[in-house]
Backbone as a ProteinNet text record, in pm:
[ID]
protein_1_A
[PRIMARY]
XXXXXXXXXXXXXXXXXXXXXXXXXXXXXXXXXXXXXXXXXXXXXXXXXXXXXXXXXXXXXXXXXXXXXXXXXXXXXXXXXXXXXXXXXXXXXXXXXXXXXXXXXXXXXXXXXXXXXXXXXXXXXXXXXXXXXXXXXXXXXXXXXXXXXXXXXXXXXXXXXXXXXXXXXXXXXXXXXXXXXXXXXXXXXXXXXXXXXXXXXXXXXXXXXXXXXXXXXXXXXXXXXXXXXXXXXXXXXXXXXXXXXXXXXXXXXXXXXXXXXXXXXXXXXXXXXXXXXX
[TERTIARY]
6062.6	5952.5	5947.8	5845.8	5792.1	5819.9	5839.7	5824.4	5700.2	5619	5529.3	5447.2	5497.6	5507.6	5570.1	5714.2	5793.2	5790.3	5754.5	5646.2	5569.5	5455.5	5377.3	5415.2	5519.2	5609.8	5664.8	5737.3	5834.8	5630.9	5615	5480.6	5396	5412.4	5388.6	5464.6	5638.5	5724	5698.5	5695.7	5708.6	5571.7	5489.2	5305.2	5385.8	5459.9	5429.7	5508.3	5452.8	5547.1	5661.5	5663.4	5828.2	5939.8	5877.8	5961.9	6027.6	5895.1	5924.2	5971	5997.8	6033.6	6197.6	6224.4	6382.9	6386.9	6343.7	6416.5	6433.3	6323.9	6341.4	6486.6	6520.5	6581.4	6731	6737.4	6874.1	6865.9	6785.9	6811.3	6874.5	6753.2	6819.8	6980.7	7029.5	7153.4	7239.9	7201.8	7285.3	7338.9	7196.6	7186.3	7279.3	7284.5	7311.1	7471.9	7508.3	7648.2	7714	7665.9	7694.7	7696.9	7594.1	7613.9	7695.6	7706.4	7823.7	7973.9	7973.5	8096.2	8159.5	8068.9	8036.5	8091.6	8017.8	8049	8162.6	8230	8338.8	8495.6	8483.7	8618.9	8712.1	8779.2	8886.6	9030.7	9163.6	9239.8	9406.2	9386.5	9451.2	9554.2	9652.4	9797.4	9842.8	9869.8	9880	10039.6	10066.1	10208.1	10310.4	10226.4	10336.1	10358.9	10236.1	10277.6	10397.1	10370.6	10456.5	10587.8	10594.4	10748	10783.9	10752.8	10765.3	10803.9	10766.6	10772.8	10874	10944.1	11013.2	11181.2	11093.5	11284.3	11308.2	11229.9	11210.8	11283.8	11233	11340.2	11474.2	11494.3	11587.1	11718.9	11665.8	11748.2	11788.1	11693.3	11735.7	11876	11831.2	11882.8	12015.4	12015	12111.7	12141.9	12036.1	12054.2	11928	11872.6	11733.6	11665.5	11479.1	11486.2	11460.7	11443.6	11430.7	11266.6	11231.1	11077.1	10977.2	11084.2	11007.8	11024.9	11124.3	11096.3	11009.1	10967.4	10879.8	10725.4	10728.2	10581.7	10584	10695	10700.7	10639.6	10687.8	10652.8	10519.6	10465.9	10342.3	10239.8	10245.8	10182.3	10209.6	10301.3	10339.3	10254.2	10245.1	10185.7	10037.1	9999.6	9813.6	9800.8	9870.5	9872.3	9810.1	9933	9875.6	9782.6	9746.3	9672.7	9501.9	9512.8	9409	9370.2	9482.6	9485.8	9411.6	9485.6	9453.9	9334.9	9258.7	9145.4	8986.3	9073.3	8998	9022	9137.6	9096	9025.6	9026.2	8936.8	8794.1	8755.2	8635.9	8545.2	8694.8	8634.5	8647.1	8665.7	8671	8816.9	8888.4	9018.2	9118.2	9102.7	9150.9	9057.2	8970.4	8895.7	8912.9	8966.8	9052.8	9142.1	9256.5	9403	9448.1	9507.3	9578.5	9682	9768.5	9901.7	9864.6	9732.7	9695.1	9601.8	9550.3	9483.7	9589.8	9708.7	9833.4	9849	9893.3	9967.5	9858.3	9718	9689.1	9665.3	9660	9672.2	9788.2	9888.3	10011.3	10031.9	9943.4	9969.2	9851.1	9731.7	9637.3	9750.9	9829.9	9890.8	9998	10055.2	10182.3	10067.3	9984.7	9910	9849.2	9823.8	9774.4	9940.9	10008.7	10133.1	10155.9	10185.3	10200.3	10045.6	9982	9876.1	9883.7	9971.7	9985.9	10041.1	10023.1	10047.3	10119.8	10210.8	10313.8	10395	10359.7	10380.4	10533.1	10622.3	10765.1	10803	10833.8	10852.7	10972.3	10900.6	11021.9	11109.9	11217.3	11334.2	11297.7	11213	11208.3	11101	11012.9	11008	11092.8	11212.5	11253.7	11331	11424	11492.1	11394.6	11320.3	11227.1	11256.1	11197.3	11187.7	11319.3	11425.9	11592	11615.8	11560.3	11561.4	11484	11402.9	11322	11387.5	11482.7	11504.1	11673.2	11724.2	11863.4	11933.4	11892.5	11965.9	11967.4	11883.9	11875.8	11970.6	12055.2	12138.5	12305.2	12301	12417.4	12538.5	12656.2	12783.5	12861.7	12836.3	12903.7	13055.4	13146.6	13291.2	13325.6	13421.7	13499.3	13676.2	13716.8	13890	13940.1	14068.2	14157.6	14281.1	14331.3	14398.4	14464.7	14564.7	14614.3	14649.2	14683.2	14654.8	14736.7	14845.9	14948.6	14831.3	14805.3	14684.6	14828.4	14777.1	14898.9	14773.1	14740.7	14640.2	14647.7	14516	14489.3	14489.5	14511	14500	14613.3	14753.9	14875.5	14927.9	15027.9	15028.6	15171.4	15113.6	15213.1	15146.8	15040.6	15024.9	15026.9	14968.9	15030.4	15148.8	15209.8	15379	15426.6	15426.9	15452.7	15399.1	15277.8	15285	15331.4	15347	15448.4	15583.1	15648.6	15779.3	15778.7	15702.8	15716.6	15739.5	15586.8	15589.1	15709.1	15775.8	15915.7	16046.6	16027.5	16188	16144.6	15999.8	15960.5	16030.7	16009.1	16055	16010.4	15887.5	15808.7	15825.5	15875.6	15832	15718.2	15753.7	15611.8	15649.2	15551.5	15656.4	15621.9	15597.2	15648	15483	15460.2	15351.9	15244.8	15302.4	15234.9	15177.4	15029.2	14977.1	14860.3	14841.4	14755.4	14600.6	14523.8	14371.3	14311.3	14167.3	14066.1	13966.2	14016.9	13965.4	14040.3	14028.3	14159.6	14208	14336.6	14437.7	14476.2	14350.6	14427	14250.9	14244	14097.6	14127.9	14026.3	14075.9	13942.3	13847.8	13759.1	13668.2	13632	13478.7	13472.3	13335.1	13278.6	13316.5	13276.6	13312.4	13173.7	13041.5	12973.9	13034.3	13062.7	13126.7	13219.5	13341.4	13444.7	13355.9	13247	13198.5	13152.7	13074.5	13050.8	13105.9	13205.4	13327.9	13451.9	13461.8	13570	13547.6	13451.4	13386.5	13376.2	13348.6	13335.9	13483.4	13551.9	13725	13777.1	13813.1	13830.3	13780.4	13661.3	13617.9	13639	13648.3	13650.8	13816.8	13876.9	14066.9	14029.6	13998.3	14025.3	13976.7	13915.4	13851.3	13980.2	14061.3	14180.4	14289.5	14343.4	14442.1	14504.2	14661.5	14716.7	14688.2	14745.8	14697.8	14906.3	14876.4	15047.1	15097.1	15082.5	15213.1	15175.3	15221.6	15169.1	15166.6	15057.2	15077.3	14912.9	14944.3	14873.7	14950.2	14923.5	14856.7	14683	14579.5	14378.1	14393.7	14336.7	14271.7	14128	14080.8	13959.3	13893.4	13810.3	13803.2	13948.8	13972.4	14076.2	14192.7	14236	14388.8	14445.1	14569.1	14597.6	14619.1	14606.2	14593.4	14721.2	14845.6	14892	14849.7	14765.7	14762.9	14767.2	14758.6	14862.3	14726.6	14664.1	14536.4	14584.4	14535.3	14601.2	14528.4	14384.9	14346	14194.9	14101.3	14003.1	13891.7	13776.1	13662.1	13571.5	13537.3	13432.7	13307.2	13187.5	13048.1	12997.7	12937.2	12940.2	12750.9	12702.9	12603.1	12630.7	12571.7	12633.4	12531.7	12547.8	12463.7	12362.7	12276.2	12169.1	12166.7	12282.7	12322	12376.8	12450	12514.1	12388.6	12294.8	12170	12054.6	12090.4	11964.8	11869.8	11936.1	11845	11770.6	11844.2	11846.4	11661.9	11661.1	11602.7	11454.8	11503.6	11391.8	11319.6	11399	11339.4	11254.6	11311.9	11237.6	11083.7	11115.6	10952.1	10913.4	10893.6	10787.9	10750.8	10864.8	10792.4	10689.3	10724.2	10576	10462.6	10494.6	10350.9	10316.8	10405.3	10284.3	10235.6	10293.6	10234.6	10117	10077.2	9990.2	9877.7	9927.3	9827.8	9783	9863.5	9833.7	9676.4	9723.1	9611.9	9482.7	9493.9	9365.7	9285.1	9424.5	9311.8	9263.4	9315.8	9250.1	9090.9	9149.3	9058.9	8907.8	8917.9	8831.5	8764.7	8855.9	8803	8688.7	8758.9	8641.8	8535.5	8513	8402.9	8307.1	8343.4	8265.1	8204.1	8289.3	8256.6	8194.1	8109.5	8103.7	8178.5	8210	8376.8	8290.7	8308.2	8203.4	8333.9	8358.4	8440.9	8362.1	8420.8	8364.6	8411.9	8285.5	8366.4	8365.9	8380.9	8406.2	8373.6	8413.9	8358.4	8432.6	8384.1	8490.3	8622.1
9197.1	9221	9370.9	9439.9	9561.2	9566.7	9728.2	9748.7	9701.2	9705.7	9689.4	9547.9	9468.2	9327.7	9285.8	9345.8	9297.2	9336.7	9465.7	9497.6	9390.5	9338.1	9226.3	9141.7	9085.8	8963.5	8957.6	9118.2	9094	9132.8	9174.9	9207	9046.6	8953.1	8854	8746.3	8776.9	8708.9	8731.4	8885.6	8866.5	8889.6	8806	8818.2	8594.4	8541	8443.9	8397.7	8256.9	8255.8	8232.7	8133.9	8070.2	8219.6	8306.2	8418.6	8514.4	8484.1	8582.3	8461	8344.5	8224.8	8242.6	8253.5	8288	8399.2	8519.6	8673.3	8660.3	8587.2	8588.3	8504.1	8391.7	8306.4	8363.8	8471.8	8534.2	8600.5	8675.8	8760.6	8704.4	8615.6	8535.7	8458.5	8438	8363.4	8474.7	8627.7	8719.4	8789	8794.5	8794.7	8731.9	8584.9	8512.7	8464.1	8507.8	8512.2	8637.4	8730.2	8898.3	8832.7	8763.9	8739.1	8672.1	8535.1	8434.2	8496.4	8585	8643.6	8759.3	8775.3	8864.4	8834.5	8673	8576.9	8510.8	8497	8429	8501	8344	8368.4	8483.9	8510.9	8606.1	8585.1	8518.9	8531.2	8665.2	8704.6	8861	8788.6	8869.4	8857.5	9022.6	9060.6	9209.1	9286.3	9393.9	9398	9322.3	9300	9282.8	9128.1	9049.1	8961	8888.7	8943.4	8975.9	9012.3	9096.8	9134.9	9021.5	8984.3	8850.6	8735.1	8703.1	8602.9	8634	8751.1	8786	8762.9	8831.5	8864.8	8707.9	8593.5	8457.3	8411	8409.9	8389.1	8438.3	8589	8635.5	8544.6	8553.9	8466.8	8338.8	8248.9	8126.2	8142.9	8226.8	8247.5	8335	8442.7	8510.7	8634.9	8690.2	8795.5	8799.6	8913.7	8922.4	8870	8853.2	8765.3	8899.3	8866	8900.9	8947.8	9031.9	8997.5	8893	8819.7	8692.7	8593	8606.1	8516.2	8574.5	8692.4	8743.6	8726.2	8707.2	8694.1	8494.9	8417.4	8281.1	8289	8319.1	8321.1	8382.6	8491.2	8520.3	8358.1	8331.2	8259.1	8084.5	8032.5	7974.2	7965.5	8081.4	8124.5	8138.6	8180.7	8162	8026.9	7951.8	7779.4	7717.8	7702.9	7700.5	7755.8	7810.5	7895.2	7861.8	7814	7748.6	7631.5	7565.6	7399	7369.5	7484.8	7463.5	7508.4	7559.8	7593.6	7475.1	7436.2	7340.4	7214.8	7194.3	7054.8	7109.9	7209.8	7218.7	7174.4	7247.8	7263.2	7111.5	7033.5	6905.1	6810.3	6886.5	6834.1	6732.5	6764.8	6631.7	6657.6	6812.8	6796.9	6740.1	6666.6	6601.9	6501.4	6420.4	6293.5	6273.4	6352.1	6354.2	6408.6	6309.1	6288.3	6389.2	6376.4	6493.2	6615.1	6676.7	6817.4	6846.3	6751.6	6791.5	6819.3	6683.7	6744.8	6873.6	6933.6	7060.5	7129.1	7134.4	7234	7268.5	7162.7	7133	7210.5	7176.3	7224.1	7383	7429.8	7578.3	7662	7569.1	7656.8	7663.7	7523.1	7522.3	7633.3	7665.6	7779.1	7936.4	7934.3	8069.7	8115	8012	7988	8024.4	7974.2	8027.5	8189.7	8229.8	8346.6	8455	8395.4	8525.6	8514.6	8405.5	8393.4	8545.5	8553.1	8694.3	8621.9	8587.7	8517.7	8599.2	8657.4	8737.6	8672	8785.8	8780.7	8672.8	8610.1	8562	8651.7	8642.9	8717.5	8688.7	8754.9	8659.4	8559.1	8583.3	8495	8393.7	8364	8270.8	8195	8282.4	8166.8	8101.5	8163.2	8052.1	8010.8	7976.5	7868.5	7776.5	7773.1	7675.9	7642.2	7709	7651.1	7533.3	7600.1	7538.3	7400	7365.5	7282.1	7118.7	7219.4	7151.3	7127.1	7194.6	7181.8	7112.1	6951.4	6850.2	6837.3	6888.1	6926.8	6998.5	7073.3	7130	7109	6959.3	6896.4	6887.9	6942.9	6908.8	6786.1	6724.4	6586.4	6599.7	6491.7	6492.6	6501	6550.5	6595.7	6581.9	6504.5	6525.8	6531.4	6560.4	6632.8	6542.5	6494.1	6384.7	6371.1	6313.4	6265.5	6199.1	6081.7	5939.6	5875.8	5803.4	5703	5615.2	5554.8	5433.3	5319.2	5237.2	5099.9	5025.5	4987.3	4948.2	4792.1	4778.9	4605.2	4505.5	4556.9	4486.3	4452.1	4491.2	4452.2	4344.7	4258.9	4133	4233.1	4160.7	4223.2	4367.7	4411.4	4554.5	4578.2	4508	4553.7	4566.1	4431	4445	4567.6	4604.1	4776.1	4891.7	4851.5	4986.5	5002.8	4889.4	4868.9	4882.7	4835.2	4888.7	4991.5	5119.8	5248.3	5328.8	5246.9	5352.5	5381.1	5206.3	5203.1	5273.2	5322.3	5347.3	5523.9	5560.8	5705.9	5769.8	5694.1	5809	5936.4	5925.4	6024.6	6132.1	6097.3	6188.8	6104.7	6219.2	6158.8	5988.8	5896	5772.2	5741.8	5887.2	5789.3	5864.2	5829.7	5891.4	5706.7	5605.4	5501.6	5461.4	5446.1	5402.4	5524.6	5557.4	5638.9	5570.1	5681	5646.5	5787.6	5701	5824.9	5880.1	5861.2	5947.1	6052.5	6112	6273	6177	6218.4	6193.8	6287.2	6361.4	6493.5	6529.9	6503.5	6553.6	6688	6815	6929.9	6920.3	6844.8	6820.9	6738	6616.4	6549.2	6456.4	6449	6349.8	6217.2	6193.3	5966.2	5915.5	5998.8	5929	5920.8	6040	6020.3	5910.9	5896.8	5807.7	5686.2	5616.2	5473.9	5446.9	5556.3	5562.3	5533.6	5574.3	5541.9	5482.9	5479.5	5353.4	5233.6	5190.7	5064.6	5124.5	4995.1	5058.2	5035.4	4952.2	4924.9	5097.8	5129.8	5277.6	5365.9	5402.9	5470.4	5489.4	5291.5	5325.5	5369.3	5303.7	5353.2	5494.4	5547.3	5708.6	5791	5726.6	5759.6	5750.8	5672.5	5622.7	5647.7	5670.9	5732.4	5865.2	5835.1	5938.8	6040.7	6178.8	6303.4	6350.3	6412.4	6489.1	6355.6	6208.4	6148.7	6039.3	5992.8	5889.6	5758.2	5669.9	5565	5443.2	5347.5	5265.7	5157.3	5066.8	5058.5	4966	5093.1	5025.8	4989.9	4894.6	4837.1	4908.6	4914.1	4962	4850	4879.9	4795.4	4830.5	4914.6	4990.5	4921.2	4872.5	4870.3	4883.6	4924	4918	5107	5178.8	5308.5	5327.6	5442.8	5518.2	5630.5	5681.8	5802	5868.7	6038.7	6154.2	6162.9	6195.6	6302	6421	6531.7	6647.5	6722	6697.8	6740.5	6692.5	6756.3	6650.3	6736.3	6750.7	6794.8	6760.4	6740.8	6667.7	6739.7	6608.7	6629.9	6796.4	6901.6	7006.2	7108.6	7106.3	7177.9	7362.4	7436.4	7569.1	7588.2	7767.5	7842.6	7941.8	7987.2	8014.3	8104.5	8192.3	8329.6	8280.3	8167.1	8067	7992.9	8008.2	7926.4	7971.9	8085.3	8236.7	8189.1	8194.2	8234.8	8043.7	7957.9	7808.9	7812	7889	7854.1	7882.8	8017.2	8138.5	8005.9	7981.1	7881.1	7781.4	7721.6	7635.2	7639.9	7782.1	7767.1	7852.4	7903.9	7960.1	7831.9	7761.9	7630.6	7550.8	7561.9	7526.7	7618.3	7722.7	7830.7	7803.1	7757	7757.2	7624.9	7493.9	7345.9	7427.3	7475.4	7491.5	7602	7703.9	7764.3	7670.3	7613.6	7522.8	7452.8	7359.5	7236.9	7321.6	7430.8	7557.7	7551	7630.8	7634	7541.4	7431.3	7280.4	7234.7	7282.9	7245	7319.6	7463.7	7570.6	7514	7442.7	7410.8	7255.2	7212.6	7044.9	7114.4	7221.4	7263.1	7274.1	7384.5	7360.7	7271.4	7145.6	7050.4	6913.8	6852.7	6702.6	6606.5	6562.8	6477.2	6304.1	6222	6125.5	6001.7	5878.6	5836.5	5666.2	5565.1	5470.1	5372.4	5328.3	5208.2	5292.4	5401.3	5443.4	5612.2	5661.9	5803.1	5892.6	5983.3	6099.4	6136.7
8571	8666.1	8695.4	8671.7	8676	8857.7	8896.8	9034.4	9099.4	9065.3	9118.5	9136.7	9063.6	9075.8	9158.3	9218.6	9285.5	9412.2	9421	9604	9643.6	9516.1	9553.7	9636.4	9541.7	9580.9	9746.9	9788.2	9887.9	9979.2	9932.5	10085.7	10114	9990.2	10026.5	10082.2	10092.3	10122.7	10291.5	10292.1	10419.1	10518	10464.7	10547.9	10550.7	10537.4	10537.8	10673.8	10727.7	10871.5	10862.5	10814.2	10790.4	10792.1	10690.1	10711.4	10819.3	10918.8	11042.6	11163.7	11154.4	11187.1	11178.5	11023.2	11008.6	11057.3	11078	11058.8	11267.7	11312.1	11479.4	11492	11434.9	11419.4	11455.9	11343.4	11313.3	11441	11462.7	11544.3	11703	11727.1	11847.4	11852.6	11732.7	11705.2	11738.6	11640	11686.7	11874.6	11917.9	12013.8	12128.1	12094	12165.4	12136.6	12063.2	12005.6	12087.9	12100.3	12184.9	12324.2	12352.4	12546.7	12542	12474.2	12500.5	12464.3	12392.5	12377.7	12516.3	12587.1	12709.5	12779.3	12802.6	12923.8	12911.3	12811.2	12802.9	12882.1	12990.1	13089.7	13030.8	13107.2	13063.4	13165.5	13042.5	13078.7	13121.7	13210.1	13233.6	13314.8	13235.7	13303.1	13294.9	13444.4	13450.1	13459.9	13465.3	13431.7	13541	13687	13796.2	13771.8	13706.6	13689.6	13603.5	13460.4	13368.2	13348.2	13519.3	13542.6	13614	13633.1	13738.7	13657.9	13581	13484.2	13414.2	13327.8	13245.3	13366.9	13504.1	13604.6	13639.4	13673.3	13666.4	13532.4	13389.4	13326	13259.8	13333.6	13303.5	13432.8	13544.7	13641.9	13619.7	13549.8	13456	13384.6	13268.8	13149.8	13172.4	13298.4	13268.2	13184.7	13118.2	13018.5	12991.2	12947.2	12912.2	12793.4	12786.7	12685.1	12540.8	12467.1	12322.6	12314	12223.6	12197.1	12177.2	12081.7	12066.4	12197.6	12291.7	12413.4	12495	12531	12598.4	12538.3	12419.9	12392	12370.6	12286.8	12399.1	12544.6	12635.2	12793.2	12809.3	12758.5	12779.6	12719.3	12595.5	12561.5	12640.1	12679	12781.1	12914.3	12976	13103.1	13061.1	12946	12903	12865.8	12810.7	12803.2	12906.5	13033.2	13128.3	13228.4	13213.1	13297	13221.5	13046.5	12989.1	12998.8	13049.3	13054.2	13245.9	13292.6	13462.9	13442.8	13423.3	13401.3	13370.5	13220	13184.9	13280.7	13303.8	13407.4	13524.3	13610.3	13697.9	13664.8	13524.7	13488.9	13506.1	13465.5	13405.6	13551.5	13670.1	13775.7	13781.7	13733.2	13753.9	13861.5	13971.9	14079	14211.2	14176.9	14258.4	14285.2	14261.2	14343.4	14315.1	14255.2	14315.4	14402.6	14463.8	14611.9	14606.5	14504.7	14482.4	14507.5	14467.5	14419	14536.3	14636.2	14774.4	14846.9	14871.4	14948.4	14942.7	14807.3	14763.3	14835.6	14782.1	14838.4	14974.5	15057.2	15189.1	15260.8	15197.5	15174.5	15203.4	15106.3	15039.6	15178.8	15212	15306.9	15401.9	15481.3	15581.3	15587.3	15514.6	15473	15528.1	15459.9	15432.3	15560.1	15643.4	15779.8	15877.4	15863.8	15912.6	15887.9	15776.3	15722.7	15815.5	15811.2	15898.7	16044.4	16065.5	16271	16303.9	16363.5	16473.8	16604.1	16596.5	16758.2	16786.5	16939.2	17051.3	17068	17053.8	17076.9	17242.5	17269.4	17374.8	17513.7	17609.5	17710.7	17747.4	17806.4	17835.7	17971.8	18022.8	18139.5	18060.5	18026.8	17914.7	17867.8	17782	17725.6	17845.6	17958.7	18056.4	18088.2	18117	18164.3	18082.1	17941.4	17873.7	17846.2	17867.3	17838.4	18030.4	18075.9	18216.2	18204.5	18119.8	18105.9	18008.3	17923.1	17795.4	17826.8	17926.1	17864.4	17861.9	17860.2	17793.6	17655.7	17592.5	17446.9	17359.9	17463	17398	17481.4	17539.4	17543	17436.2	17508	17381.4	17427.8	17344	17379.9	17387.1	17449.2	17501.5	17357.9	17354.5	17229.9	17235.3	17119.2	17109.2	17014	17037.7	16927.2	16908.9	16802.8	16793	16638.9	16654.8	16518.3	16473.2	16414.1	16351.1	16266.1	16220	16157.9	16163.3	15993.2	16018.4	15908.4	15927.3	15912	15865.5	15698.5	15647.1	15674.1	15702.9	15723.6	15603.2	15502.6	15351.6	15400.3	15478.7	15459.6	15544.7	15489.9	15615.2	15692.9	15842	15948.5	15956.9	15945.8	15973.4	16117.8	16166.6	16354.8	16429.1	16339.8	16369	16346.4	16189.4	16158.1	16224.8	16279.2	16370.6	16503.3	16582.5	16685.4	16672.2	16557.1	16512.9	16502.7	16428.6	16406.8	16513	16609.9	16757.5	16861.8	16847.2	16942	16853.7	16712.8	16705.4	16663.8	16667.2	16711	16763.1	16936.2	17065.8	17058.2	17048.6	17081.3	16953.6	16891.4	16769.4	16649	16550.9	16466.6	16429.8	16422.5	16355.4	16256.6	16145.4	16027.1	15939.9	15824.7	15749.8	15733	15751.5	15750.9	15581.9	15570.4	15486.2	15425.8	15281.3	15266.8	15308.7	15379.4	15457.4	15384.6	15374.9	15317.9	15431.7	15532.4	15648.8	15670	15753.8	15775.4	15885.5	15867.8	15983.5	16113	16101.1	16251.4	16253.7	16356.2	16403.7	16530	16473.9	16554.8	16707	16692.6	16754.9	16738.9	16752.8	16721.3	16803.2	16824.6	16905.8	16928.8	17042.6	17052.4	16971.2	16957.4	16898.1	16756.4	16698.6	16541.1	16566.2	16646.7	16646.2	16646.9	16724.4	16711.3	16596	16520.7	16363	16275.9	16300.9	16199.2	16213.3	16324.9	16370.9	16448.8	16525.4	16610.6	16682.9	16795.5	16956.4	17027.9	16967.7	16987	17010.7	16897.2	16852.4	16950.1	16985.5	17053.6	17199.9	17252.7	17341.5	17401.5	17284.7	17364.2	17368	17275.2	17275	17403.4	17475.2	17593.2	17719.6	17664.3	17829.9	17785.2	17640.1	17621.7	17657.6	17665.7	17726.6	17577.4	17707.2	17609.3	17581.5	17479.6	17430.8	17401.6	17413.6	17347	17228.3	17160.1	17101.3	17167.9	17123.6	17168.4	17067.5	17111.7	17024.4	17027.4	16964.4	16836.3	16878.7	16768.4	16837.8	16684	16717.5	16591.5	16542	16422.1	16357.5	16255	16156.1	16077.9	15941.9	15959.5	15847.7	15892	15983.9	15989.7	16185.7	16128.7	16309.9	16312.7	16439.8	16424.6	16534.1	16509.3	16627.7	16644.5	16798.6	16787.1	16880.4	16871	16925.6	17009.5	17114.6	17154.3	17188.9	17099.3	17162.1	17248.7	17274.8	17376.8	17403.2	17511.4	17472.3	17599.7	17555.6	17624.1	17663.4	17810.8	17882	17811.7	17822.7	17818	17861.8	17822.6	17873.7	17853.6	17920.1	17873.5	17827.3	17724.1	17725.8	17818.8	17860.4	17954	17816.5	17924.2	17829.8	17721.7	17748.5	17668.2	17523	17544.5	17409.5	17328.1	17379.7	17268.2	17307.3	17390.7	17304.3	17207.5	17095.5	16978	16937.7	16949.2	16946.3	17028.1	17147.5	17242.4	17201.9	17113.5	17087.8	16961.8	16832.1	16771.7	16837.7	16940.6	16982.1	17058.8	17109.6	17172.4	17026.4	16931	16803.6	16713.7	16737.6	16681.5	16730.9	16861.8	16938.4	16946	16960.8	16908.2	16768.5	16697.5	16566.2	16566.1	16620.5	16638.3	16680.2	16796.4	16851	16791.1	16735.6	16654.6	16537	16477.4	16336.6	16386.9	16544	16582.8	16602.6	16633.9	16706.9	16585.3	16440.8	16341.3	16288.5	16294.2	16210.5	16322.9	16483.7	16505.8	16477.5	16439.7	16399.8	16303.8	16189.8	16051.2	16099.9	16167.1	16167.5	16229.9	16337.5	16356.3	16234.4	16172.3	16050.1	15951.3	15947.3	15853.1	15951.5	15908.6	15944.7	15853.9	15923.5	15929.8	15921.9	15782.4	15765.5	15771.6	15814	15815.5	15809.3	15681.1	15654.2	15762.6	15811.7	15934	16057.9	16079.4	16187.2	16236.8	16317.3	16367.3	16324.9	16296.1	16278.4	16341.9
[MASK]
++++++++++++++++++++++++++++++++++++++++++++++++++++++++++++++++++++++++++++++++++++++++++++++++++++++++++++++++++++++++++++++++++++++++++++++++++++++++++++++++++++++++++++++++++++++++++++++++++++++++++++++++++++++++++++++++++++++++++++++++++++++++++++++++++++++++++++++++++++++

């Protein structure tokens, strides 16, 4: 085909529609390939994060990671961060219960973290120690030490009555091995009813102090024992639970800021409730 035949040709190729049909065609595809490539999300993980992630699994691991574990963990952290993404997209934190908690969770924390709570005064807090201070009751307390004479054994009471009378006031004897401690330097009668009955507990209350004597029964066996000393019911004074005290009223400032802001938030929303009122 002569040149000039073939000018013909393309000046008639392109006077026809179909032609300028495709050539718009391309163009718009190109076009539209450039914006969507534009618009497309972008996942950025920046260096502080990165350090964060790497000192996270270096604290795991113990030693730092390698190249190839650091670019593992990057791609790890874009995984997720692709996957959390797409389920949002696809709406699937919309009626799980787990993932409203959490985030419920996470506002409630974040809402704490921006409170601003005014240091409390000292006449403040005695008040509120004046208010409370059965709360910080120390219960009667004793000190004691223990020969247990196991009940698996026949005659175990006999044996500990024999031990106690040929004692005379010294130790009588190492008895039977017990998986309780045998010498208490202080604890409560409530611990003692816990763990020994109300039998137990209550001798330890009328027993003499410095000598041995017994024999109380428990569920364990028959017991001789020493009280070596022993401390009435006692409230401390306010200087001893100071700081006890200080906890206690910021915990109530934030109960109370928490209810303020929740109540801020239902302002905003209408609150629809099936069966019943908001």
């Amino acid at each position: 085909m002569n040149p000039e035949s073939r000018a013909a040709l393309w000046r008639r190729i392109l006077r026809e529609p179909l032609t300028h049909f495709l050539v718009i065609g391309a163009v718009l595809f190109v076009a539209m390939s450039l914006v969507q490539g534009a618009r497309r999300p972008v996942v950025r993980l920046d260096n502080s994060e990165l350090e964060q992630l790497v000192s996270y699994w270096q604290l795991q691991m113990q030693r730092p990671p390698t190249q190839a574990e650091v670019k593992a963990i990057i791609n790890e952290r874009v995984d997720e961060e692709l996957l959390a993404r797409e389920a949002l997209r696809l709406g699937m934190d919309k009626n799980d219960m787990i993932i409203r908690r959490r985030l419920a969770e996470k506002m409630a924390f974040a809402s704490e973290d921006t409170m601003s709570l005014p240091e409390p005064s000292e006449a403040t807090l005695k008040s509120l120690y004046d208010k409370t201070r059965n709360q910080y009751v120390l219960p009667a307390q004793v000190a004691f030490r223990q020969v247990v004479f196991s009940g698996d054994r026949p005659n175990s009471e006999a044996s500990a009555k024999a031990a106690l009378e040929a004692s005379r006031d010294r130790d009588p004897g190492p008895g039977d091995p017990f998986v309780l401690p045998l010498a208490y330097g202080g604890v409560g009668l409530d611990d003692l009813l816990r763990d020994y009955g109300p039998e137990f507990a209550a001798a330890m209350e009328s027993m003499p102090v410095g000598v041995w004597a017994g024999p109380v029964q428990s569920p364990y066996g028959w017991h001789l024992i020493r009280i070596e000393s022993r401390k009435a019911r006692s409230v401390p004074g306010f200087d001893a639970v100071k700081d006890q005290v200080r906890e206690a009223y910021l915990t109530e400032a934030r109960k109370r800021s928490n209810a303020d802001f929740l109540s801020q938030l239902r302002k905003r929303y209408r609150v629809e409730v099936a069966g019943g009122p908001g």
